[in-house]
VOZA-129753 format. One line per field, with one value per residue: residue number from 1; residue in one letter; y, z, x of N, C-alpha, C, CB in turn. Coordinates in nm, 3 decimals, always signed. Each point is the difference from the previous one (the first is absolute). Glycine has a CB too. Layout:
! residues N
num = c(NUM_...)
residuo = c(A_...)
n.v = c(Y_...)
n.w = c(Z_...)
n.u = c(X_...)
ca.v = c(Y_...)
ca.w = c(Z_...)
ca.u = c(X_...)
c.v = c(Y_...)
c.w = c(Z_...)
c.u = c(X_...)
cb.v = c(Y_...)
cb.w = c(Z_...)
cb.u = c(X_...)
//
This chain:
! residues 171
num = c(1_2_3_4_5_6_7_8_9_10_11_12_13_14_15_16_17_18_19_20_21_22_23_24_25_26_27_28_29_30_31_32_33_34_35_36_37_38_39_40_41_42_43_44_45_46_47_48_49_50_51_52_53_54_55_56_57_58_59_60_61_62_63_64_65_66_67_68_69_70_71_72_73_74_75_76_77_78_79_80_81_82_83_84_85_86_87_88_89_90_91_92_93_94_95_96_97_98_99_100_101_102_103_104_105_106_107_108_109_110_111_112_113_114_115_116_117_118_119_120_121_122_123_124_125_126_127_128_129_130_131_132_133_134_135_136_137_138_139_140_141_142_143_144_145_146_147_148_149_150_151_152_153_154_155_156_157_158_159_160_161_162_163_164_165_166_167_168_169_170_171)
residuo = c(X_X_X_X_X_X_X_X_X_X_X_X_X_X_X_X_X_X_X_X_X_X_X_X_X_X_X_X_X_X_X_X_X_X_X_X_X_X_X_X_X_X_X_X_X_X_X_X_X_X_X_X_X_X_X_X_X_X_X_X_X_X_X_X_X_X_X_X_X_X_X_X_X_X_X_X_X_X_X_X_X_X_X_X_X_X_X_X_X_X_X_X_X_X_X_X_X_X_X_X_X_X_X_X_X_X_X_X_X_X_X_X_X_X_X_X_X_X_X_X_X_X_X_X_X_X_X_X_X_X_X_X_X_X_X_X_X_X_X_X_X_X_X_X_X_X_X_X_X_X_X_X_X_X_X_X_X_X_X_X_X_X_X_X_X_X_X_X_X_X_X)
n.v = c(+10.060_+0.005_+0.131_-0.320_-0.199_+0.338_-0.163_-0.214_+0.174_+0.178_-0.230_-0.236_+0.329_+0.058_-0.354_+0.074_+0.267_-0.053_-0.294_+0.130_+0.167_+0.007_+0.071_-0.035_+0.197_-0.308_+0.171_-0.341_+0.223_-0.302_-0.252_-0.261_+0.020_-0.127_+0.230_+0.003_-0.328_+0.030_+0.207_-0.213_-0.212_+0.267_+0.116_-0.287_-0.007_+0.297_-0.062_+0.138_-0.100_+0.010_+0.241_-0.051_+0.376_+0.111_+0.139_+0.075_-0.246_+0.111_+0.290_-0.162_-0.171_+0.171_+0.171_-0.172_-0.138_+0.398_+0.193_-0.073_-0.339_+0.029_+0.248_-0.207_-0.111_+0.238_-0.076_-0.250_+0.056_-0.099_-0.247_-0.197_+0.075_-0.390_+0.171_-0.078_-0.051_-0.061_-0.012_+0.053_+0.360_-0.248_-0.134_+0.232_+0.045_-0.317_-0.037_+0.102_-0.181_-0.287_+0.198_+0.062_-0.204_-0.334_+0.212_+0.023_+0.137_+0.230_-0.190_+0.039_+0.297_-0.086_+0.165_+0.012_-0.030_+0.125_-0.036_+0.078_+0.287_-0.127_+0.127_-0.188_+0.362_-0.384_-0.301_+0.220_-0.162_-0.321_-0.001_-0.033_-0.331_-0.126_+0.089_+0.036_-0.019_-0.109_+0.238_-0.248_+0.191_+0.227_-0.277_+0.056_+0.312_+0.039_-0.395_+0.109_+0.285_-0.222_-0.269_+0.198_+0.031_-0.364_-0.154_+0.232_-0.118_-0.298_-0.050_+0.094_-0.285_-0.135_+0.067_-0.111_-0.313_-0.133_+0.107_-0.161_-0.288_+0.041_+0.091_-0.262_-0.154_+0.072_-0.005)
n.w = c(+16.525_-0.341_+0.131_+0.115_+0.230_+0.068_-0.111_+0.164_+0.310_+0.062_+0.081_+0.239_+0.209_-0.043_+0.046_+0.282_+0.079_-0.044_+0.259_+0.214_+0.129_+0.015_-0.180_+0.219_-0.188_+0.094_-0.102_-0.026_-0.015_+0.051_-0.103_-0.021_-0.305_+0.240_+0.033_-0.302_+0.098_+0.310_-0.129_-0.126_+0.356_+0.208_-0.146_-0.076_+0.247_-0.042_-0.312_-0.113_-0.349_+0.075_-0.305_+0.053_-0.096_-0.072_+0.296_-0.343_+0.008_+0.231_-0.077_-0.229_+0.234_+0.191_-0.127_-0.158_+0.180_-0.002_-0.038_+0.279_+0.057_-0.035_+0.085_+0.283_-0.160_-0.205_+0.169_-0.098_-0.222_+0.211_-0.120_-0.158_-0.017_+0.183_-0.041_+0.364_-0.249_+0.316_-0.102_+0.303_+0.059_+0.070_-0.343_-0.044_+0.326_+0.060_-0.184_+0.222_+0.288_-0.109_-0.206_+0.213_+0.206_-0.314_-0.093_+0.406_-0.268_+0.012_-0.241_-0.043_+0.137_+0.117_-0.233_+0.055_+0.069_-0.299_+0.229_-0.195_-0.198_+0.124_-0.173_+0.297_-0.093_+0.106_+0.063_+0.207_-0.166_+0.135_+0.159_-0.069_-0.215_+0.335_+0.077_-0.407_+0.102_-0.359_-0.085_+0.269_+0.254_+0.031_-0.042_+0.356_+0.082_-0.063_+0.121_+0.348_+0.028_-0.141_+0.127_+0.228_+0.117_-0.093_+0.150_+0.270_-0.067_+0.048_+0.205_+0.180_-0.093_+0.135_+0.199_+0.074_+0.013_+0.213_+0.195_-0.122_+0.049_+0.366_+0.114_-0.144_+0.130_+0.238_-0.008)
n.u = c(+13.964_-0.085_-0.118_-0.211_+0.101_-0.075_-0.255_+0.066_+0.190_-0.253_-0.253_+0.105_-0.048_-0.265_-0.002_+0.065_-0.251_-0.278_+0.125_+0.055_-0.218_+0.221_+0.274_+0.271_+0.221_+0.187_+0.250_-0.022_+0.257_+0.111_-0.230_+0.163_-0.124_-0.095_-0.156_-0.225_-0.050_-0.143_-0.149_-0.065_-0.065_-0.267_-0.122_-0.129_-0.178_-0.129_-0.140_+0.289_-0.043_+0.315_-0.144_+0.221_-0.141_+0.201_-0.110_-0.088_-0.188_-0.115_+0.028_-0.145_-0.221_-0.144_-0.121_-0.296_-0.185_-0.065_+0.237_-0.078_+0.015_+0.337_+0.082_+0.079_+0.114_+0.159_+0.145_-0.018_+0.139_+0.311_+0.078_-0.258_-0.269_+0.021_-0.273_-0.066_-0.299_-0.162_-0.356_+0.239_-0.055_+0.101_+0.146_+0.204_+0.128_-0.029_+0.068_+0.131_+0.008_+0.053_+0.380_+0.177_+0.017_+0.192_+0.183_-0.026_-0.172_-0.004_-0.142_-0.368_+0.076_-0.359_+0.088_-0.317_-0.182_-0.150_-0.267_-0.230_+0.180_+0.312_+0.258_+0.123_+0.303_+0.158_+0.061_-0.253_-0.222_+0.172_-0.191_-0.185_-0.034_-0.070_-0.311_-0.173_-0.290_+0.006_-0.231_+0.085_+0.090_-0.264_-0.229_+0.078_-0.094_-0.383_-0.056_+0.211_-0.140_-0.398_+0.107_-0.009_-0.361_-0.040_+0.239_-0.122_-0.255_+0.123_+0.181_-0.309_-0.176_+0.214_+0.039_-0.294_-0.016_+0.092_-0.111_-0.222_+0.073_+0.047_-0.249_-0.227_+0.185_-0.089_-0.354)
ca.v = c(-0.025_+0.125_+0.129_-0.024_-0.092_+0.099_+0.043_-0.106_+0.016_+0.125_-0.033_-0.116_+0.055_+0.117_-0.114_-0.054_+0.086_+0.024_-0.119_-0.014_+0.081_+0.030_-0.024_+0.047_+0.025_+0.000_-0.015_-0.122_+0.014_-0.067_-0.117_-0.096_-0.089_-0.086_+0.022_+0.064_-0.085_-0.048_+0.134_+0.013_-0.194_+0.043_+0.089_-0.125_-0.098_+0.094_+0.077_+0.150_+0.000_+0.126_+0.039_+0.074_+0.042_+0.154_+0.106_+0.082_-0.064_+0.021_+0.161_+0.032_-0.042_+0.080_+0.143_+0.004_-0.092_+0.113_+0.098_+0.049_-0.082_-0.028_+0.093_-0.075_-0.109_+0.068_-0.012_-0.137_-0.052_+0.039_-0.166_-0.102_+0.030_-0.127_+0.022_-0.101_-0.009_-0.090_+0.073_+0.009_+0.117_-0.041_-0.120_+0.043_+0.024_-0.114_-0.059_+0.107_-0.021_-0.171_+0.002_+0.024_-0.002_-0.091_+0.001_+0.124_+0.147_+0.125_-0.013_+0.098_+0.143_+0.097_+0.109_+0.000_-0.109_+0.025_-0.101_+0.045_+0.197_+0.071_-0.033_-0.043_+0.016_-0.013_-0.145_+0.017_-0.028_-0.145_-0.025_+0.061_-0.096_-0.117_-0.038_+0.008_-0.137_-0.062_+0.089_-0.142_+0.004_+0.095_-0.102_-0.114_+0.067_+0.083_-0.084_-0.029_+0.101_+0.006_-0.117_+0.022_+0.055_-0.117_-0.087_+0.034_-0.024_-0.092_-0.070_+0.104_-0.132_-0.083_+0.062_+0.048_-0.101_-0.054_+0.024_-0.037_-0.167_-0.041_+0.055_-0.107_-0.131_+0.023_+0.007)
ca.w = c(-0.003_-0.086_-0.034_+0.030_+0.158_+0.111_+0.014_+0.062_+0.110_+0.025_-0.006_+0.115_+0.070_+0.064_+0.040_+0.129_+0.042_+0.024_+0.089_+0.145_+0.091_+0.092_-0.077_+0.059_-0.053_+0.112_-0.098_+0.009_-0.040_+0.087_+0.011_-0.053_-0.083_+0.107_+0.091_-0.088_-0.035_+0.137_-0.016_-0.112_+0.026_+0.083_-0.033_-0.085_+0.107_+0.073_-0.067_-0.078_-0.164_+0.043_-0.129_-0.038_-0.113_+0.041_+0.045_-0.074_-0.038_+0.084_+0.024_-0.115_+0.014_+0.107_-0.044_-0.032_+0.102_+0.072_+0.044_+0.162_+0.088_+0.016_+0.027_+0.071_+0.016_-0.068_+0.073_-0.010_-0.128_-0.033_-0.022_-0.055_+0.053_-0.043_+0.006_+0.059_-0.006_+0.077_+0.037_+0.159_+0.015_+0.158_-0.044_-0.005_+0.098_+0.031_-0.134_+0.003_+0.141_+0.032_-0.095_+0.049_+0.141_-0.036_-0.043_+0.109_-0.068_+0.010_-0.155_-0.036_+0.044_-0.036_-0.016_+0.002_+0.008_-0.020_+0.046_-0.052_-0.009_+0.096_-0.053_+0.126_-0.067_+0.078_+0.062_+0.138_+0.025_-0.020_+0.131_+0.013_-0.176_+0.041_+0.123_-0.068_+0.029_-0.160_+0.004_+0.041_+0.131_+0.050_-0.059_+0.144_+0.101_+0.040_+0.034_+0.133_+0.119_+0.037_+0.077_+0.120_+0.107_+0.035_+0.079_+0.111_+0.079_+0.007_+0.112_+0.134_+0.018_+0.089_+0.135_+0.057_-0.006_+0.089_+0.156_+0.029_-0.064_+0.128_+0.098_+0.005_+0.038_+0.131_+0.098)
ca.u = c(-0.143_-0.069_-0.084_-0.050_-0.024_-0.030_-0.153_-0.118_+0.050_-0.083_-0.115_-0.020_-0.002_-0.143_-0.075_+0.041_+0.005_-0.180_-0.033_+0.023_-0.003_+0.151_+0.098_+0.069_+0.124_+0.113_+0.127_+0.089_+0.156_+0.079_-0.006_+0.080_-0.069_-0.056_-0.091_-0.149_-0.059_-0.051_-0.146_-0.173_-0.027_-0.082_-0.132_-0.036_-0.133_-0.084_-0.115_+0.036_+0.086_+0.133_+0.097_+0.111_+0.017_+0.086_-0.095_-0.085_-0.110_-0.131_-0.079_-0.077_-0.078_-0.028_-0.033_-0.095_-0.130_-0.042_+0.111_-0.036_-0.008_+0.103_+0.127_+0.082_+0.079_+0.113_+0.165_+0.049_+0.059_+0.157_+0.133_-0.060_-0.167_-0.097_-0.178_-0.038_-0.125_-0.041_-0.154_+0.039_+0.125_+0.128_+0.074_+0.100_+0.075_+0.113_+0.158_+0.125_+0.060_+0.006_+0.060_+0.064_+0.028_+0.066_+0.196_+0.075_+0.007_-0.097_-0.023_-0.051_-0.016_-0.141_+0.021_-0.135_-0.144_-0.085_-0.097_-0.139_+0.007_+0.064_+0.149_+0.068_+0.179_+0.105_+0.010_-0.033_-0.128_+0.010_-0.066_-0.170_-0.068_+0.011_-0.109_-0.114_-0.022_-0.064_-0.156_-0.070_+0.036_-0.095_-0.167_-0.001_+0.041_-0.114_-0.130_-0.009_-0.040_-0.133_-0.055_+0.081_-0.087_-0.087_+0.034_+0.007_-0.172_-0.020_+0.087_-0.072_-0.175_+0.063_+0.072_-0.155_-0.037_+0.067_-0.071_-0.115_-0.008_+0.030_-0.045_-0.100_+0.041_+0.024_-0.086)
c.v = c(+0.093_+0.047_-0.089_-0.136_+0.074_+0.003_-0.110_-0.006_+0.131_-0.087_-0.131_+0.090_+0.087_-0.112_-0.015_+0.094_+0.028_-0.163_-0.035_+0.118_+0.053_-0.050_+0.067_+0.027_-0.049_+0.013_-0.119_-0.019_-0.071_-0.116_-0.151_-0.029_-0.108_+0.050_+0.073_-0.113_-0.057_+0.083_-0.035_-0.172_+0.058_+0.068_-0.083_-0.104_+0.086_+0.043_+0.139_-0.071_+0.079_+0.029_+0.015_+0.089_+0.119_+0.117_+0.126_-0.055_+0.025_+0.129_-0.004_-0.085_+0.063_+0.154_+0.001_-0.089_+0.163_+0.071_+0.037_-0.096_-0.043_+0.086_-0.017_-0.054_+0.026_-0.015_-0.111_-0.049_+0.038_-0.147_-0.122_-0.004_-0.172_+0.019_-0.114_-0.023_-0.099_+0.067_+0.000_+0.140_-0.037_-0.111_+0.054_+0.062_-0.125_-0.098_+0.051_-0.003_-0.110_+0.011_-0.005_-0.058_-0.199_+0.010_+0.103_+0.076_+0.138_+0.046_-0.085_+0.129_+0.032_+0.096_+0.068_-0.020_+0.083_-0.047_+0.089_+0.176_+0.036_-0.010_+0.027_-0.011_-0.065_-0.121_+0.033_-0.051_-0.192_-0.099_-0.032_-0.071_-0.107_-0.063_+0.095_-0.066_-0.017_+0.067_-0.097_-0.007_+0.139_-0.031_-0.031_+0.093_+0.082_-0.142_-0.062_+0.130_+0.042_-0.100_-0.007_+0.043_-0.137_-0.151_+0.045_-0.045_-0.157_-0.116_+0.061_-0.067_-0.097_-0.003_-0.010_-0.114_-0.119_+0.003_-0.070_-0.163_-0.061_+0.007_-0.068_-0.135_-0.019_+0.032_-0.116)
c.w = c(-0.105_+0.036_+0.031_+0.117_+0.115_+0.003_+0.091_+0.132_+0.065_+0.013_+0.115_+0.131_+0.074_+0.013_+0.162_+0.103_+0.030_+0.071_+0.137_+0.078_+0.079_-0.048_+0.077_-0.061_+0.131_-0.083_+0.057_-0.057_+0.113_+0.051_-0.058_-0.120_+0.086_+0.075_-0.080_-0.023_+0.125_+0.018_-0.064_+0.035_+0.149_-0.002_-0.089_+0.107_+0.059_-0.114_-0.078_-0.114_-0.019_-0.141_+0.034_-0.145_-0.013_+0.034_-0.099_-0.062_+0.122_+0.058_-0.094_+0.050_+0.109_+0.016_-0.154_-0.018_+0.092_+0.099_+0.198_+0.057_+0.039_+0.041_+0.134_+0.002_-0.115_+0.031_+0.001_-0.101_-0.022_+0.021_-0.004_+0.063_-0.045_+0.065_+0.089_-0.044_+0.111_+0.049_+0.171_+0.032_+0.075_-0.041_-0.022_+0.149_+0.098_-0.031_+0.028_+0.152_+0.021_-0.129_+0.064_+0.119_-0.070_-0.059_+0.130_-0.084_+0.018_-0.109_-0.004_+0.082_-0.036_-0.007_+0.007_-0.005_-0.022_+0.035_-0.011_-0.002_+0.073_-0.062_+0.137_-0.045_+0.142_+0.082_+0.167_+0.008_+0.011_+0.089_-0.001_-0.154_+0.079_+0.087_-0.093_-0.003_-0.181_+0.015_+0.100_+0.119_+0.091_-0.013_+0.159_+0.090_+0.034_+0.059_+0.167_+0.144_-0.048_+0.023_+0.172_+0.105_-0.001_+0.047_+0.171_+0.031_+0.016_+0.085_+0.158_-0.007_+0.036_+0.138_+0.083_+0.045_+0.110_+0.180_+0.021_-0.018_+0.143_+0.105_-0.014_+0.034_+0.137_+0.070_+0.026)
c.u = c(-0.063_-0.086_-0.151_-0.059_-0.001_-0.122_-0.069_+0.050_-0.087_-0.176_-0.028_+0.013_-0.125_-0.074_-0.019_-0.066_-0.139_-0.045_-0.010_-0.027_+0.106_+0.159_+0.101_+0.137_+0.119_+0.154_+0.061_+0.125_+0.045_-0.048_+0.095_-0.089_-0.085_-0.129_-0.190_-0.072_-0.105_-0.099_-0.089_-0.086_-0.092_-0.100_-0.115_-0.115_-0.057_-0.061_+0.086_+0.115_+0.076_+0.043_+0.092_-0.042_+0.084_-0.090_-0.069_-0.127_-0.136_-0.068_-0.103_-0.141_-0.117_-0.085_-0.149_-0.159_-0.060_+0.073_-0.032_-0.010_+0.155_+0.108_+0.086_+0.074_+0.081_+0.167_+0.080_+0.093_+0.137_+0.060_-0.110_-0.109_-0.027_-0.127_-0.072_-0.182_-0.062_-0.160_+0.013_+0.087_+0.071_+0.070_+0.126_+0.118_+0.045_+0.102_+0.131_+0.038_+0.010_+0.108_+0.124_+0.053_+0.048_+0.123_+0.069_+0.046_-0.060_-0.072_-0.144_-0.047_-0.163_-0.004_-0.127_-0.098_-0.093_-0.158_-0.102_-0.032_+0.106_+0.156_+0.111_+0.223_+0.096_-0.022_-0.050_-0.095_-0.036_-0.089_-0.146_-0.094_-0.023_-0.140_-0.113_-0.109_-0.101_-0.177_-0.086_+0.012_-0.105_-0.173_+0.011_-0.028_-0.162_-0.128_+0.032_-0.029_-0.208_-0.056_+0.007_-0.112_-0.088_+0.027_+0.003_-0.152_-0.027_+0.057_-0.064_-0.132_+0.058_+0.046_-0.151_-0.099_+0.002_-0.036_-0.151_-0.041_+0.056_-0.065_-0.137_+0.013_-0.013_-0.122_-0.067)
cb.v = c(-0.070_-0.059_+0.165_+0.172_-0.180_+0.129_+0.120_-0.160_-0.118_+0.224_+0.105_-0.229_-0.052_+0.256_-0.108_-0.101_+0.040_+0.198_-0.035_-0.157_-0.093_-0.034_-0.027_-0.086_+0.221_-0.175_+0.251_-0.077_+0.230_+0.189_+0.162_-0.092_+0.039_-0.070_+0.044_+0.194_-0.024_-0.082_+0.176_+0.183_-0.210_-0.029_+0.225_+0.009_-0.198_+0.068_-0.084_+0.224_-0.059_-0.092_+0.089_-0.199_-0.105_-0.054_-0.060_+0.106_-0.183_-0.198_+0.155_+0.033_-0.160_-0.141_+0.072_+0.119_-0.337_-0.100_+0.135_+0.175_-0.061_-0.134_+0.165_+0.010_-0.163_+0.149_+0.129_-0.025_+0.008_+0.280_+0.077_-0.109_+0.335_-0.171_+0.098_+0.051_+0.065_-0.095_-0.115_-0.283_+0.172_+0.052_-0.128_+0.020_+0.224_+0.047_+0.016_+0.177_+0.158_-0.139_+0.101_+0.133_+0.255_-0.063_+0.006_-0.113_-0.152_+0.066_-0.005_-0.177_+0.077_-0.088_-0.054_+0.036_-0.167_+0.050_-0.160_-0.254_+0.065_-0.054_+0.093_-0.191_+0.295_+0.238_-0.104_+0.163_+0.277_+0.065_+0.148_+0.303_+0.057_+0.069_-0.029_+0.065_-0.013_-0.309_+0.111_-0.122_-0.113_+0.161_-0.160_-0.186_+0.015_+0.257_-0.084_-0.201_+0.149_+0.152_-0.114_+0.074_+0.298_+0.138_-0.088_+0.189_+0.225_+0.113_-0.011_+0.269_+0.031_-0.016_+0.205_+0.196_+0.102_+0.055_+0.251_+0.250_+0.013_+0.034_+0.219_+0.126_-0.008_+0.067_+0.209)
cb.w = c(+0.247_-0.148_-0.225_-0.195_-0.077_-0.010_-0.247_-0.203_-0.083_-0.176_-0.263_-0.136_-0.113_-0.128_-0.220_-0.087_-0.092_-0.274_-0.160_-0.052_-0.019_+0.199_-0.214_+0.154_-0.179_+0.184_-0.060_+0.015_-0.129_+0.043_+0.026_+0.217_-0.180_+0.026_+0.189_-0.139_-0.181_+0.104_-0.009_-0.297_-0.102_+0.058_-0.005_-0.153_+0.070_+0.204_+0.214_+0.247_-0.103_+0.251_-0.114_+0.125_-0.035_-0.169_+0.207_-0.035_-0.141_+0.049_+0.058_-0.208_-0.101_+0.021_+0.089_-0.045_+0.071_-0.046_-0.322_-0.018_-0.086_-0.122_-0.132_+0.030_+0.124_-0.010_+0.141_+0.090_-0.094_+0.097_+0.195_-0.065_-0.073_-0.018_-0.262_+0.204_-0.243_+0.070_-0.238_+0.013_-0.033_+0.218_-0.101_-0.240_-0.034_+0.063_-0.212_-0.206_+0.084_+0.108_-0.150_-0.126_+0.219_+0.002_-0.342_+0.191_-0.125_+0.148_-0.081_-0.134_-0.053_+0.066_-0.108_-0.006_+0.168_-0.110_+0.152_+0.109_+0.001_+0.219_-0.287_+0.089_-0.181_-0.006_-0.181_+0.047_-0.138_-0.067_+0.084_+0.142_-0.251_-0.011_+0.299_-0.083_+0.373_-0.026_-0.284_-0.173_-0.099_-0.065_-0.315_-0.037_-0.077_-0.223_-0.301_-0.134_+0.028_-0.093_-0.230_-0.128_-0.037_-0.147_-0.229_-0.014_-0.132_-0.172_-0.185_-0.020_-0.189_-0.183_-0.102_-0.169_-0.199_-0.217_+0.007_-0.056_-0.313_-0.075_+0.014_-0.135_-0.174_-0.055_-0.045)
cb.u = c(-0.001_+0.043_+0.180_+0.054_+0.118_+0.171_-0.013_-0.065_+0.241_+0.203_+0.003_+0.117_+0.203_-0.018_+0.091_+0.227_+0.209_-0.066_+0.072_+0.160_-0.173_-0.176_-0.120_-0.146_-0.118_-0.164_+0.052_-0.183_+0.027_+0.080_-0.199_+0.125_+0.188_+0.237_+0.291_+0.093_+0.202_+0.195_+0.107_+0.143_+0.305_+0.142_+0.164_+0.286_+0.099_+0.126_-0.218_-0.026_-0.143_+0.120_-0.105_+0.171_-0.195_+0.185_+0.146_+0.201_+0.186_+0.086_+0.202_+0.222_+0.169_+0.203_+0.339_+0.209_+0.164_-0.171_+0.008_-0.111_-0.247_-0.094_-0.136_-0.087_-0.150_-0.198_-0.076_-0.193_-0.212_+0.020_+0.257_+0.172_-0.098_+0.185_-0.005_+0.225_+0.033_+0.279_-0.182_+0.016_-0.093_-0.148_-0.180_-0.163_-0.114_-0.131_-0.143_-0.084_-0.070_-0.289_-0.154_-0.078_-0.222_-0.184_-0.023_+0.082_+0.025_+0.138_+0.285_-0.030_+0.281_-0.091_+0.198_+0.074_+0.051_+0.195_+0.119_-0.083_-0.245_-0.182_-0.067_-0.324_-0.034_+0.046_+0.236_+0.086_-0.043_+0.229_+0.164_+0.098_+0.150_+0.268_+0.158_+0.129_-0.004_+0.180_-0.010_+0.040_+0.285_+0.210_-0.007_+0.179_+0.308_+0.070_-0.053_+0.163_+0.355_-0.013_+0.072_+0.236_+0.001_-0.090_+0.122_+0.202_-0.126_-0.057_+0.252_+0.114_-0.172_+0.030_+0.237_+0.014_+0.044_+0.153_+0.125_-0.033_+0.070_+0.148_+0.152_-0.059_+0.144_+0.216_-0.013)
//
């Protein structure tokens, strides 16, 4: 590779990087062809966009977007790295767990997740990416808990209603 396709690899990278909010390093050594292809075809229908690059590129890249935000994920950058991008933070982890649990594998490895500032080292955190919740899901969750006291009241006038509507009937 020259000098100057490392660049523009570097640069499409910072592109990818200031775009997404979230992004996930994994390693997909010891995949198949078959099986990478089933990866980027899955991620493909969900929205998230998968690199492959080599791990010095994407440090450089990385590093010179913003050393300190990134310095977390440094560690990550070993044996085969593929880049997950996705404006959803929880797409990428269910790819990788609905991935896995279709080949009975243990492939792609989540080496690291980067979600809106936070950085989530190692496959332990696989889990917990998964029950993240979206911005749209925590949007629903607050307009039902402030719908929530005025459907009570209004179900209690009624209620109230009812009685009194009954008890005129009856006289």
């Amino acid at each position: 590779m020259t000098k100057a396709e490392k660049n523009e690899v570097i640069e499409v990278l910072k592109g990818k990087f200031s775009q997404y909010n979230n992004f996930y390093v994994t390693d997909t050594e010891s995949l198949s062809v078959e099986q990478i292809t089933k990866l980027r075809r899955t991620c493909f229908d969900k929205q998230v966009e998968m690199k492959v690059a080599k791990n010095t590129l994407i440090r450089k890249a990385l590093e010179s977007l913003d050393t300190d935000r990134y310095s977390g994920m440094f560690g990550s950058l070993n044996n085969v790295t593929a880049l997950m991008f996705s404006e959803n933070p929880k797409d990428p982890a269910l790819i990788i767990t609905s991935f896995r649990k279709d080949t009975n594998g243990e492939k792609p490895t989540l080496k690291a997740a980067f979600i809106n500032g936070d950085i989530y080292t190692g496959d332990t955190n696989l889990k917990a990416l998964t029950q993240i919740k979206t911005k749209n899901e925590l949007i629903g969750e607050v307009i039902g808990l402030l719908q929530s006291p005025a459907k009570r009241v209004l179900a209690a006038l009624l209620h109230h209603h009812e009685k009194s509507g009954a008890a005129v009937v009856a006289e």
